[in-house]
C-alpha positions as CSV (number, residue, x, y, z in Angstrom):
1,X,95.1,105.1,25.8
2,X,93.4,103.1,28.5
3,X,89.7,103.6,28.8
4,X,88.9,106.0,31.5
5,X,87.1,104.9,34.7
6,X,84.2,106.9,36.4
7,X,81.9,107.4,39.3
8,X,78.3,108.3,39.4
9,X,76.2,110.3,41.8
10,X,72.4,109.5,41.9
11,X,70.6,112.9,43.5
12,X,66.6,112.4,44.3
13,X,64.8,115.2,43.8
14,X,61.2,114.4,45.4
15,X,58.1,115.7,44.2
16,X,55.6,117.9,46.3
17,X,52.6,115.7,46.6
18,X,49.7,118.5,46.7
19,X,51.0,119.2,42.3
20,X,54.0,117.0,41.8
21,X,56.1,120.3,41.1
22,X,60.1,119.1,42.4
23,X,61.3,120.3,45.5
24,X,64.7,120.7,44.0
25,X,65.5,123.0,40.9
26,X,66.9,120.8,38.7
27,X,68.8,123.4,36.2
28,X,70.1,124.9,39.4
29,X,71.5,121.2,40.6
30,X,72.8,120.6,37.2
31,X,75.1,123.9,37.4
32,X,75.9,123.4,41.5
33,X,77.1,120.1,40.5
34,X,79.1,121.0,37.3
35,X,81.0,123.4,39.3
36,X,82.0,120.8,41.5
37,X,83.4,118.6,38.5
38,X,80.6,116.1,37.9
39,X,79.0,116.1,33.9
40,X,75.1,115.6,33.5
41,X,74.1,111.9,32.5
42,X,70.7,111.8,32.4
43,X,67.4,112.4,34.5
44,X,65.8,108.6,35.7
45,X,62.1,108.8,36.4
46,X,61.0,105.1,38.1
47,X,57.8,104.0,37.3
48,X,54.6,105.5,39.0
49,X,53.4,102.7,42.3
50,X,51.1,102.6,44.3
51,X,47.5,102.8,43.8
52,X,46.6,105.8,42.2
53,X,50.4,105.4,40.7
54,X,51.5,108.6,42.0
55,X,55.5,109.7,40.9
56,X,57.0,110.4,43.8
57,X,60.8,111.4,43.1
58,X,63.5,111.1,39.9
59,X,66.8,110.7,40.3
60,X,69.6,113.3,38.7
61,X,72.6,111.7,37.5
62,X,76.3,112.5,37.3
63,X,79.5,111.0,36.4
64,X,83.1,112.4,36.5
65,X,86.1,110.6,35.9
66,X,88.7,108.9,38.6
67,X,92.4,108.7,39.2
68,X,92.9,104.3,37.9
């Protein structure tokens, strides 16, 4: 069995700056995106910048498999 080959979809959910709450529901994305096929990887949060090193998004990701 060959091993399979898959692509990813990075989604950005940006933070409100006033309380750094997301914008996005993020258990809602997970189940909009399952339905269309794609499988949770993981939630990427880059490292704070700036000067007060404010967080200003994370990334959702996804991966389903593709035709070789």
């Amino acid at each position: 069995m060959a091993n399979p080959k898959y692509e990813y979809k990075f989604v950005t959910v940006e933070l409100d700056e006033s309380n750094l709450d997301p914008k996005m529901n993020h258990q809602a994305l997970i189940e909009r995106m399952a339905a269309q096929g794609w499988r949770f990887v993981q939630i990427f949060s880059p490292p704070p910048t700036g000067f007060f090193r404010d967080q200003h998004h994370y990334e959702v990701i996804f991966e389903r498999p593709v035709e070789a």
